[in-house]
C-alpha positions as CSV (number, residue, x, y, z in Angstrom):
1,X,136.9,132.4,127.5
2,X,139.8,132.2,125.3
3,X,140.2,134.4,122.4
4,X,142.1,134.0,119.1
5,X,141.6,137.1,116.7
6,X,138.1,137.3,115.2
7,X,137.7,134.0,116.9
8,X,136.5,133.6,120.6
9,X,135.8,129.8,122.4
10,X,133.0,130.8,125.0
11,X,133.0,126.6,126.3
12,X,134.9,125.5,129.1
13,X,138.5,124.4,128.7
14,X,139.4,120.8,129.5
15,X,142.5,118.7,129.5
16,X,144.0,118.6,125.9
17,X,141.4,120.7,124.2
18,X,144.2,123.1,123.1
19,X,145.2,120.0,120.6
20,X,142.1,120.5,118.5
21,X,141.2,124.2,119.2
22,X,145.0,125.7,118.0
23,X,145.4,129.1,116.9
24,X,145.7,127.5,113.1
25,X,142.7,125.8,113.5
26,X,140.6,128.4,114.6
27,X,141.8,130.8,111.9
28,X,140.9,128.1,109.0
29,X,136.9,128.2,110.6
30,X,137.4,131.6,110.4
31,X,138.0,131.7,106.6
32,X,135.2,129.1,106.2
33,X,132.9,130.9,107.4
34,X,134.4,134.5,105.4
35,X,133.5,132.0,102.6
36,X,130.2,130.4,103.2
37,X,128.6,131.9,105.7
38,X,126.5,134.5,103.8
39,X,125.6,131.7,101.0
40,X,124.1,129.6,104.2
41,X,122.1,132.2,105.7
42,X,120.5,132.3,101.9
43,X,119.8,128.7,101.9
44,X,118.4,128.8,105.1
45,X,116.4,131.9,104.1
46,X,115.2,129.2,100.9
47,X,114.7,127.0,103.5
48,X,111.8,128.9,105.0
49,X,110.0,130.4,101.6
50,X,109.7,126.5,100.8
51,X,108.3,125.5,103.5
52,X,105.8,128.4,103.8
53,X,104.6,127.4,100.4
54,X,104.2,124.0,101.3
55,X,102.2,125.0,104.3
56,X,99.9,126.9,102.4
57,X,98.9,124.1,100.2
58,X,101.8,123.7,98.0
59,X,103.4,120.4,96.5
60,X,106.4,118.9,95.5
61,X,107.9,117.6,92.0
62,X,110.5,117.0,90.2
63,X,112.5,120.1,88.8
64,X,111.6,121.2,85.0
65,X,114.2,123.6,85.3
66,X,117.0,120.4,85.8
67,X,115.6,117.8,83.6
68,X,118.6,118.2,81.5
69,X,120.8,116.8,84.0
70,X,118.6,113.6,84.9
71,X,118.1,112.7,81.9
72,X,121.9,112.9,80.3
73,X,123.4,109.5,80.8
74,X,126.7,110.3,80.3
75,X,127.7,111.5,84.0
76,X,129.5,109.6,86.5
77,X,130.5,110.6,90.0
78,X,134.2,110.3,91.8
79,X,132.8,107.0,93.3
80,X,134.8,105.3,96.3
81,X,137.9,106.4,97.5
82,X,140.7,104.1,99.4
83,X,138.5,102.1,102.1
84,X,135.2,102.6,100.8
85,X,135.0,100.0,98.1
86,X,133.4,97.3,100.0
87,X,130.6,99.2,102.3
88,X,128.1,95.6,102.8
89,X,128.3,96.8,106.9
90,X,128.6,100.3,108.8
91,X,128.1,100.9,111.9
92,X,126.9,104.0,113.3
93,X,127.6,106.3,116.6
94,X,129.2,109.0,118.6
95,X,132.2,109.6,118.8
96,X,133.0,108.7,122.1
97,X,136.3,107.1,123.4
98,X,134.8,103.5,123.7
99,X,132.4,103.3,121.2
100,X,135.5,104.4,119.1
101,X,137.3,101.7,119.8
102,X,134.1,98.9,119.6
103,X,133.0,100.3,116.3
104,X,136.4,100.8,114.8
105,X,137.3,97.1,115.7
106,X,133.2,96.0,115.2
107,X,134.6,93.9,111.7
108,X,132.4,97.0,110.1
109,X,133.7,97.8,106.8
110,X,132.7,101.5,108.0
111,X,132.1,103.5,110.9
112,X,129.9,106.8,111.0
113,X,131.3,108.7,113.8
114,X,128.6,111.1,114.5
115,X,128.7,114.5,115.2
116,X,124.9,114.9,114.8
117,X,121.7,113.3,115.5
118,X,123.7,110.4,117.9
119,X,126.1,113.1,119.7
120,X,124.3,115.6,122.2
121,X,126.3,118.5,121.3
122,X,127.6,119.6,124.6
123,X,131.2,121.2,124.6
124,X,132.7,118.0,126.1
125,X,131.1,115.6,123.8
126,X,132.3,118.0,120.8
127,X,135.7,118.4,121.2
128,X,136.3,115.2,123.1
129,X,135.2,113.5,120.0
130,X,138.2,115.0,118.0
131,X,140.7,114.3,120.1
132,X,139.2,110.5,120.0
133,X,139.4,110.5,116.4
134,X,142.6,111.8,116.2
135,X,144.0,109.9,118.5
136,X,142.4,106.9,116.6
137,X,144.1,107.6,113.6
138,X,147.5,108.3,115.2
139,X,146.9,104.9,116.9
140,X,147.3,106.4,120.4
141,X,144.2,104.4,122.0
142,X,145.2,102.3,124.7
143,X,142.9,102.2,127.6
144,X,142.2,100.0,130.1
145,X,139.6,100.3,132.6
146,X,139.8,100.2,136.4
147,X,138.2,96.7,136.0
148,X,140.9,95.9,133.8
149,X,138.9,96.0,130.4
150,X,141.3,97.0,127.7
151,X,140.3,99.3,125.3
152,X,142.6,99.4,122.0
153,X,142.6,99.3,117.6
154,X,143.5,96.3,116.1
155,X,144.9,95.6,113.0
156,X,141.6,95.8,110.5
157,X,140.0,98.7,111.7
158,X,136.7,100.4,109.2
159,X,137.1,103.0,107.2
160,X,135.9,106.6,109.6
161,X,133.7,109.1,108.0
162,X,132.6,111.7,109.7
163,X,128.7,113.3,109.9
164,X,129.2,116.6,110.8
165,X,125.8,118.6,112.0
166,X,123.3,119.8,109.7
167,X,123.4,123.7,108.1
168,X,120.6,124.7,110.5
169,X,122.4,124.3,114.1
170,X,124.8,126.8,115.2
171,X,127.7,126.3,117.4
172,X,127.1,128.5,120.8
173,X,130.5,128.0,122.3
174,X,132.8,129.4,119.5
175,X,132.0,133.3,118.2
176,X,132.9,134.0,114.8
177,X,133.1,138.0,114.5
178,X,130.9,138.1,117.5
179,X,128.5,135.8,115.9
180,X,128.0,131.9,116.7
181,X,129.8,129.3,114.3
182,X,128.0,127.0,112.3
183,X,127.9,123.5,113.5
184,X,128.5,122.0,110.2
185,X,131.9,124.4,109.2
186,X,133.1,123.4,112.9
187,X,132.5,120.1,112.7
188,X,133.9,119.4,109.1
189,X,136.8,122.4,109.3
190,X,138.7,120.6,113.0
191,X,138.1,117.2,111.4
192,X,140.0,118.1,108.1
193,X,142.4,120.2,109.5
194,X,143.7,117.7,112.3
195,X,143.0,114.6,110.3
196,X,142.8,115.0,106.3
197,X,146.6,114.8,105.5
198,X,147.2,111.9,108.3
199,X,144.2,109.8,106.9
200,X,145.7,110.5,103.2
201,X,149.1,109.2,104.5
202,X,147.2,106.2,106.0
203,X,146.0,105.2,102.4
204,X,142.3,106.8,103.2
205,X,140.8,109.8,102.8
206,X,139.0,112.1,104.7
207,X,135.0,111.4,104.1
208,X,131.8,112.7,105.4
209,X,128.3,112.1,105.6
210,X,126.0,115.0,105.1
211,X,122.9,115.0,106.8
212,X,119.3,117.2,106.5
213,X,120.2,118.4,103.1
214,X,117.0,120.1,101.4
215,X,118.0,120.6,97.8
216,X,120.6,120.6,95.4
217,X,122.1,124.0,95.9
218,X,123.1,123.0,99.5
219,X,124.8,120.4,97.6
220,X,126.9,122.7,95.8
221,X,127.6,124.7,99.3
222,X,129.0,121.4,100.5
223,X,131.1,121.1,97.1
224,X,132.1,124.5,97.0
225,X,133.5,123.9,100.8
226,X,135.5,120.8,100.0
227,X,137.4,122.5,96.8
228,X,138.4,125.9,98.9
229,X,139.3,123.8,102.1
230,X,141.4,121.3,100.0
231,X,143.3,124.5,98.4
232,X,143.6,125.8,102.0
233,X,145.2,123.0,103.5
234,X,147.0,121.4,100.6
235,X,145.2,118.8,100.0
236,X,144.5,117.1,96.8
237,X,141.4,118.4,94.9
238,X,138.9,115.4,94.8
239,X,140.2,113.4,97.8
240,X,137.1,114.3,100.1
241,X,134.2,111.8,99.5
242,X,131.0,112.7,100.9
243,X,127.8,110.3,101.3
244,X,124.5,112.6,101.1
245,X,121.7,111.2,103.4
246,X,118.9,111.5,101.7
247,X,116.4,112.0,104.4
248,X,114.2,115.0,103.7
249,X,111.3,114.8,101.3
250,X,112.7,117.6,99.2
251,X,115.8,116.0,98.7
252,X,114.0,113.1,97.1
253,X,113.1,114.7,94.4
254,X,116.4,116.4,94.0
255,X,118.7,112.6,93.9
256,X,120.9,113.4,90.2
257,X,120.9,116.9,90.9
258,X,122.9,116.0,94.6
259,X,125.0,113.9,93.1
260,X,125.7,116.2,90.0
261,X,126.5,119.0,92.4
262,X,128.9,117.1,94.3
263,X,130.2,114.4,91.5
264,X,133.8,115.1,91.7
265,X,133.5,114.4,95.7
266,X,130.4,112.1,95.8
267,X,130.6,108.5,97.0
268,X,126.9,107.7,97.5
269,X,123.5,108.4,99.4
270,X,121.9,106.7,102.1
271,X,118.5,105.9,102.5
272,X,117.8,108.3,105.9
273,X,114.7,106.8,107.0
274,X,113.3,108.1,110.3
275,X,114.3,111.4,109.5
276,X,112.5,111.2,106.2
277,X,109.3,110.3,107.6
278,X,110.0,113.2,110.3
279,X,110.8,115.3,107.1
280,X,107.3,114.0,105.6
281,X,105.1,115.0,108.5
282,X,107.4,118.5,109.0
283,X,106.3,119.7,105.0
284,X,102.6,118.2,104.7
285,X,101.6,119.0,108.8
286,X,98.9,121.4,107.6
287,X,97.1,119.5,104.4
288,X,94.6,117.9,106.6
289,X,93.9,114.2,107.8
290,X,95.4,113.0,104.2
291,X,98.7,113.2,105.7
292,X,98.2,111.9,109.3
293,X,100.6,109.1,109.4
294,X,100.0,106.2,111.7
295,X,101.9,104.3,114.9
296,X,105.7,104.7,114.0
297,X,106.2,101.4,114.3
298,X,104.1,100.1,111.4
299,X,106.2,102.7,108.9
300,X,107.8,100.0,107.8
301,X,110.4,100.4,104.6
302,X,107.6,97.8,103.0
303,X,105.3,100.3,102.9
304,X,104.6,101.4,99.3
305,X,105.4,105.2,99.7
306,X,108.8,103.7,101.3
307,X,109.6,101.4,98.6
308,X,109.1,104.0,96.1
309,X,111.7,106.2,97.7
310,X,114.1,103.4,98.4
311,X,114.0,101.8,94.9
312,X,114.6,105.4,93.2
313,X,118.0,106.5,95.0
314,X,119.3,102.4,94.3
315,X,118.5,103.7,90.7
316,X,119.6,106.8,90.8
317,X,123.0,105.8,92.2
318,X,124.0,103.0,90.4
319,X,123.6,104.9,87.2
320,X,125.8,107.5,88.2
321,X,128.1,105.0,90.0
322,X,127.5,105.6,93.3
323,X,127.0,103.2,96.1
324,X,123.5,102.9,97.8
325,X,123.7,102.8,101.5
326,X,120.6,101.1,103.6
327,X,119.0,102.8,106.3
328,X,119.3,102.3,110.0
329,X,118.5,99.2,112.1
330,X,117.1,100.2,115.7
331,X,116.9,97.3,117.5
332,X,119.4,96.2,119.1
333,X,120.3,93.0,121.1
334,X,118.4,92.3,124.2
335,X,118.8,89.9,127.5
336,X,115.9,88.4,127.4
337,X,115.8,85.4,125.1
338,X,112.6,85.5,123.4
339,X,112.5,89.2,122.7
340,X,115.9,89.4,121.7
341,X,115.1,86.2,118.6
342,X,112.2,88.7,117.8
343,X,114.5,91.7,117.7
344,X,117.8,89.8,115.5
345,X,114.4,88.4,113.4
346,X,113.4,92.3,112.1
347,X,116.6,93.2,111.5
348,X,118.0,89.8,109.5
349,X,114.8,90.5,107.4
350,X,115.4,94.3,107.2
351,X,118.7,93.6,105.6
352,X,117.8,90.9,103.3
353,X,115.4,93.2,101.8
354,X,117.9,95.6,101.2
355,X,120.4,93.4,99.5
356,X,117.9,92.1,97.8
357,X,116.7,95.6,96.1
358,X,120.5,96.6,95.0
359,X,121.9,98.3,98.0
360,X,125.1,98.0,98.4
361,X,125.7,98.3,102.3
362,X,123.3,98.8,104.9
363,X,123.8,100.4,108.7
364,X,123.4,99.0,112.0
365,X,123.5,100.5,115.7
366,X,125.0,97.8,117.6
367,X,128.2,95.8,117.1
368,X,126.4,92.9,117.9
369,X,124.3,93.3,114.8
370,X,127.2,93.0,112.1
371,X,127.3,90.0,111.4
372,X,123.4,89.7,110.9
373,X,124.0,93.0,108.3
374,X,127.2,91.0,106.6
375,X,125.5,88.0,106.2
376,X,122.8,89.1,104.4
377,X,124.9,90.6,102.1
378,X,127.5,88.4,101.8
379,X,124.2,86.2,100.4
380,X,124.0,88.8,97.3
381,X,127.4,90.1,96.8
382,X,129.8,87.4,97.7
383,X,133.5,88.1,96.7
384,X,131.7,91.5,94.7
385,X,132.4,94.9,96.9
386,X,129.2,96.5,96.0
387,X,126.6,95.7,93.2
388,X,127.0,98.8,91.5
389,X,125.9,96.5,88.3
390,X,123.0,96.5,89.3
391,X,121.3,99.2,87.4
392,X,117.5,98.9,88.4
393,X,115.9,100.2,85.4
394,X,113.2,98.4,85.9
395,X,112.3,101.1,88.4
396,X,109.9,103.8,87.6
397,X,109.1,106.4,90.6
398,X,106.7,109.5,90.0
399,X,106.3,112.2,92.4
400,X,102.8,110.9,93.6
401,X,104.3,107.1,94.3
402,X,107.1,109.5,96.9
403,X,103.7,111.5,98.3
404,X,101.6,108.3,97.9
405,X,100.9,107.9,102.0
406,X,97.7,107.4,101.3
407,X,98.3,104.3,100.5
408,X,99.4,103.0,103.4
409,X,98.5,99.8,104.4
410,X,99.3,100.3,108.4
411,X,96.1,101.4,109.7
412,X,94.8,104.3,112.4
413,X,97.1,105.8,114.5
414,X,96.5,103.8,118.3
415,X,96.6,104.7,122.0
416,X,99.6,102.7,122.7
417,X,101.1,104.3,119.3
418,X,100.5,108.0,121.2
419,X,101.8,106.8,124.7
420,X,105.2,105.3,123.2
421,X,105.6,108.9,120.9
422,X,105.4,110.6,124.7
423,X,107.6,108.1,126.2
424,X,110.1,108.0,123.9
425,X,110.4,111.9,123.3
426,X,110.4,112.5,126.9
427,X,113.3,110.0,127.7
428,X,115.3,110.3,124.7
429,X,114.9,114.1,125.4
430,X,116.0,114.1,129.1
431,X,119.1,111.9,127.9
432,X,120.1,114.5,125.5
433,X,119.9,117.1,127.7
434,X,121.8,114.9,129.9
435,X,124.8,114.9,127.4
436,X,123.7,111.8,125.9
437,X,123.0,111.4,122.0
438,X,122.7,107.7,121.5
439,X,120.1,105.7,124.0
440,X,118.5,102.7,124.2
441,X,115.2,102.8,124.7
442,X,112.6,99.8,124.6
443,X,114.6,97.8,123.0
444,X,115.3,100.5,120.3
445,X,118.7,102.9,119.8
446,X,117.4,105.9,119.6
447,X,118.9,109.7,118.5
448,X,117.2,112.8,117.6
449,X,116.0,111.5,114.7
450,X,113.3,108.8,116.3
451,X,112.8,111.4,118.9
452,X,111.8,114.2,116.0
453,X,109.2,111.9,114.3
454,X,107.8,111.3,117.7
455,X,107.4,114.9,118.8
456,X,106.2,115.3,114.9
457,X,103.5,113.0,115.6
458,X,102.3,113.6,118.4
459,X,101.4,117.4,116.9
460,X,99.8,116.0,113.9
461,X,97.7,113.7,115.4
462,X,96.5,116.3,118.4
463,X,96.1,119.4,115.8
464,X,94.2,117.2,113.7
465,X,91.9,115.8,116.7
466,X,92.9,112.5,115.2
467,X,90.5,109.4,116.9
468,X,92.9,106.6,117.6
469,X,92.2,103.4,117.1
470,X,91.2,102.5,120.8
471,X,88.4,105.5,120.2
472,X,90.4,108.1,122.5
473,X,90.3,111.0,120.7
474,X,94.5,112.8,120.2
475,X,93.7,116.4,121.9
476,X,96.4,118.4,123.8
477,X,95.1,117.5,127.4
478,X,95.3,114.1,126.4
479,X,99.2,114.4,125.3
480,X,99.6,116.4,129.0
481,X,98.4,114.0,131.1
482,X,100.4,111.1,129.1
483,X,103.7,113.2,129.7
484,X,102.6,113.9,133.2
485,X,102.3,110.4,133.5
486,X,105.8,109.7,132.2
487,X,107.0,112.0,134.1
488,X,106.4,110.7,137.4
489,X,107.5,107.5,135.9
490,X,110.9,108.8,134.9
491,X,111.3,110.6,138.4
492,X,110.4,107.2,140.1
493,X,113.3,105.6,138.0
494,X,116.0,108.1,139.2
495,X,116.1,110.7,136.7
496,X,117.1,114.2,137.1
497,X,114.2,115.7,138.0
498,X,115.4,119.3,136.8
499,X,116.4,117.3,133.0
500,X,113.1,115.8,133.2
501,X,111.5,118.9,133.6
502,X,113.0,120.8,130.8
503,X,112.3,118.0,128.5
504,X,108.6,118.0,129.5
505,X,108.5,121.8,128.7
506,X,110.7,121.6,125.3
507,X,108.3,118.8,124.4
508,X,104.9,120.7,125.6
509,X,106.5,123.7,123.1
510,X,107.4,121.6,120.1
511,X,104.7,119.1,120.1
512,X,101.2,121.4,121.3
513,X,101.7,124.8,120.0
514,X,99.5,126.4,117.0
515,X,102.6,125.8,114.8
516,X,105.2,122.7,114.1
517,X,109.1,124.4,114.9
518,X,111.3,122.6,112.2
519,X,113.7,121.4,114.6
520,X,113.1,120.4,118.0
521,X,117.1,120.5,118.8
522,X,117.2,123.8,117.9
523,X,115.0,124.9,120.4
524,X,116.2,121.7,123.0
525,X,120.2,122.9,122.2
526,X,119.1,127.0,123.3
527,X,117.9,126.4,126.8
528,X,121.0,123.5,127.1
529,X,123.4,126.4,126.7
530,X,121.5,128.5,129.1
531,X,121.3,126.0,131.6
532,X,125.0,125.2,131.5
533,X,126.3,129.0,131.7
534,X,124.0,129.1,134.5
535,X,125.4,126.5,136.1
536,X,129.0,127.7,135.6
């Protein structure tokens, strides 16, 4: 444990971590937190009373009380800064040495190096992420493997921004007045520090991605952060750019009123889809059947409740002048001939849709998918950077079109849609605890947020005694013999039996108990830490 006034870093030192955690450093979280940490215990606090409401049979609308500032058409935000003009491909991913290098040289006109739901935040994976970045930006990546694979930047790297973590996790290796940090401070605070005036010289800036934001008033949390941090470190006022994912249902409703709150930072939001539909199932778990969604796999973005949420933030961006960013395409590439036309087939189609609705960018997982996501862009922009002309007033989106899951066209929830939820919780789960965030699985890149809207519906469909489709009926012993099932499986393929068998009890927790917790990773990070200080 090393200490640095008020300050105290709890994780295990490793080679060059005194780079990012300097006595400088730690003193700007510090002041961060003197700042904002009382305003984000309130929001959290906001946080809960919402969601008790909702539990006890409340709903969700648009805000009388902000109506002024949706309907004055006179605002704009900051729009794009240096790099983020032309956003037709990004590619997402943690922010590990390799991957930095493949996404960075992917021909991506962006890269989201992830701090959140693709990083398992393990002390390592943290702080080894910054160095990578910084290193990155310095140009001091030059690797080559023991096979004799050379790992360096060329000369047209993507623009970086940075998704720090979400205002609900906390940091449990750094103490703040006794007190664990908050993830999203530490994550944003040693990123701007080490790398906002370097990026600025490099004709960038230093942008972020903010993810699970709830309403508008974290918005202006987030804003509030960027002016006092620029005025910290000397940095010009309005040079941060944020992207707000908007992937919780609240948000949705909420799209000006983010954008107003951040306008003289904002660049855009993105279309968060799985953790939307996570988000969806979190809010309305106890209003009945109504809300039982079916197999994840047939939530497609086609889906009427989908399009309506898609179509309003393309509007609601391009009238404020902010780019649209598409949501994530899981598949990925595959060996096997046949399955991988099938998988390059969902995704060219995914992103053609997208183009053709006014986004102006969309996200992949995989290098290998770029030029399928540039392609079908390229179709709709050509030599344009974004369509931000594209104004979509054609589009009209009430609150029961976003809440409309009743008419989905999908179908009952199956037996092989409740054996893949199991599956892919379990593994993803044993990965993370693992110190893995990203990981393929069935064909799929998966991260905490597939992994939540499994665990999601598994509860919904067993607390609702839901009959699948194959007539089994979705009851808790049904769900434990499936994981015990997987189990074995995983065990039989070499897995860590003592990771598999913490993921099967976080999973048994977060997915059968009387309630729904709001975050499996909260609960999954806790026994992580415990685990590891046992271990040391």
């Amino acid at each position: 444990m090393s200490q640095s006034r008020r300050v105290e870093v709890l994780g295990e030192p490793e080679d060059r971590f005194e780079e990012v955690l300097t006595p400088e450093a730690l003193a700007f979280l510090a002041r961060l937190h003197d700042g904002f940490a009382t305003r984000r215990t309130e929001l959290l606090a906001e946080r809960g009373r919402r969601a008790t409401a909702l539990a006890a049979g409340g709903t969700l609308d648009f805000l009388p009380q902000t109506r002024a500032i949706r309907e004055d058409p006179t605002w704009r935000v900051a729009g794009a800064g240096p790099g983020l003009a032309d956003r037709r491909v990004e590619i997402t991913g943690p922010p590990e040495r390799r991957m930095t290098v493949n996404a960075l040289n992917s021909g991506a006109k962006v890269w989201l190096a992830d701090f959140e739901d693709a990083t398992a935040p393990t002390w390592h994976n943290l702080i080894t992420g910054h160095l990578n970045l910084l290193d990155a930006i310095e140009r001091r990546i030059d690797d080559t493997t023991p096979e004799g694979k050379r790992y360096y930047i060329g000369d047209n790297p993507a623009t970086i921004v940075v998704r720090p973590r979400g205002w609900h996790l906390d940091e449990q290796h750094l103490l703040i007045d006794g007190r664990p940090a908050i993830g999203a401070l530490v994550d944003f605070g040693l990123y701007l520090f080490h790398c906002g005036r370097p990026q600025i010289a490099a004709g960038s800036g230093s942008y972020f991605y903010l993810p699970k934001l709830e309403n508008h008033l974290e918005a202006r949390l987030w804003n509030d952060v960027f002016t006092f941090a620029q005025a910290e470190l000397g940095i010009p006022h309005g040079t941060i750019r944020a992207t707000v994912l908007i992937e919780t249902i609240t948000a949705a409703f909420e799209m000006d009123e983010i954008l107003y709150e951040l306008r003289e930072h904002a660049a855009g939001l993105n279309a968060g889809r799985w953790d939307y539909l996570f988000s969806l199932i979190k809010n309305f778990a106890h209003h009945g059947p109504r809300y039982v969604l079916p197999d994840r796999a047939t939530l497609t973005m086609t889906q009427p409740f989908m399009r309506a949420y898609t179509e309003l933030l393309v509007r609601t961006c391009h009238r404020r002048g902010a780019h649209a960013i598409g949501g994530m395409a899981a598949a990925i590439p595959q060996r096997d001939p046949e399955a991988n036309e099938v998988a390059l087939t969902k995704v060219r189609a995914d992103k053609e849709r997208e183009a053709g609705d006014g986004f102006d960018g969309s996200w992949v997982a995989h290098p290998g998918l770029v030029d399928i996501c540039r392609t079908a862009f390229d179709a709709v922009l050509g030599k344009r950077s974004n369509q931000l002309d594209r104004t979509r007033a054609d589009v009209e989106v009430t609150a029961a079109d976003l809440l409309g899951v009743h008419r989905l066209s999908a179908g009952l929830p199956t037996d092989q849609g409740l054996r893949s939820n199991v599956a892919v919780a379990l593994r993803y789960l044993t990965a993370w605890l693992g110190g893995s965030g990203a990981v393929a699985v069935f064909g799929l890149m998966e991260d905490v947020a597939t992994a939540e809207i499994a665990r999601c519906q598994i509860w919904q469909w067993q607390h609702h005694c839901t009959r699948l489709t194959g007539g089994t009926l979705a009851t808790a012993d049904a769900v434990r013999r499936l994981i015990d099932r997987e189990r074995a499986t995983l065990i039989a393929e070499g897995a860590d039996p003592e990771l598999v068998d913490n993921a099967v009890r976080i999973l048994e927790e977060t997915a059968l108990g009387d309630t729904l917790p709001a975050f499996l990773t909260t609960e999954a990070y806790a026994r992580h830490l415990v685990r590891v200080r046992t271990a040391a």
